[in-house]
N, C-alpha and C positions, 0 to 999 in steps of 0.2 A: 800488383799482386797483393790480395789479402793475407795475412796471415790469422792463422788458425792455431792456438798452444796446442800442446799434445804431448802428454804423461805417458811415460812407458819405465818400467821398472830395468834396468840393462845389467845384465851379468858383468861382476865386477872386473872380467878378463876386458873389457871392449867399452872404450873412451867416448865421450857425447862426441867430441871432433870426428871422432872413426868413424860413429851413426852417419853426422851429417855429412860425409863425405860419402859414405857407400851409398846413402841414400840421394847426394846429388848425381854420382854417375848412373845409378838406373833411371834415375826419374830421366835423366840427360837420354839415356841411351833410348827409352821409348818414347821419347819425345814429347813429354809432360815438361820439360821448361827448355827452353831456350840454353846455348852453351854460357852467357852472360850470366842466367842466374841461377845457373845452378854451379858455376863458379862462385858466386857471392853467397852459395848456399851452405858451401862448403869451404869459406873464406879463404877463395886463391882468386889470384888475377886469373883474367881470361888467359892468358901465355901458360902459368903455372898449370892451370884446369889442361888443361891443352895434355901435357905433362902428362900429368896425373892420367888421363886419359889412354893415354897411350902406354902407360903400364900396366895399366887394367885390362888391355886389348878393346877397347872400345873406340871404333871409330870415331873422327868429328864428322867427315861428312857420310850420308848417308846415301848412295845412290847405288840404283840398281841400274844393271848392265847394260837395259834397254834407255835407262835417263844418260848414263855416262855418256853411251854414244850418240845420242840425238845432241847431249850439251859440246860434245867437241865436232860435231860434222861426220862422222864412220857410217 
């Protein structure tokens, strides 16, 4: 993955950490990176990300109802 700098001025209420965390779980959730890196994006283990995730209410796996049941046999 490249990386790319990017300057943004952030209101002094909300922490660079905050950014990159809210910013790893959207990118996560529309599936611009992987759960690996955007746990590393946001400096947690995958386990922690997992976590984290799930506070957010953001799924890790993504499936729809017609993949669920083709993946278990229904």
């Amino acid at each position: 993955m490249s990386t790319t700098e990017l300057k943004v001025d952030l209101p002094v209420n909300i922490s660079e950490d905050e950014i990159k965390l809210l910013l790893a779980i959207k990118l996560f959730e529309v599936g611009k990176l992987s759960l690996g890196q955007a746990a590393q994006l946001a400096g947690f283990s995958k386990r922690g990300f997992i976590d984290v995730l799930g506070q957010h209410r953001v799924p890790v796996l993504n499936y729809s109802a017609d993949d669920l049941r083709e993946e278990i046999g229904v």
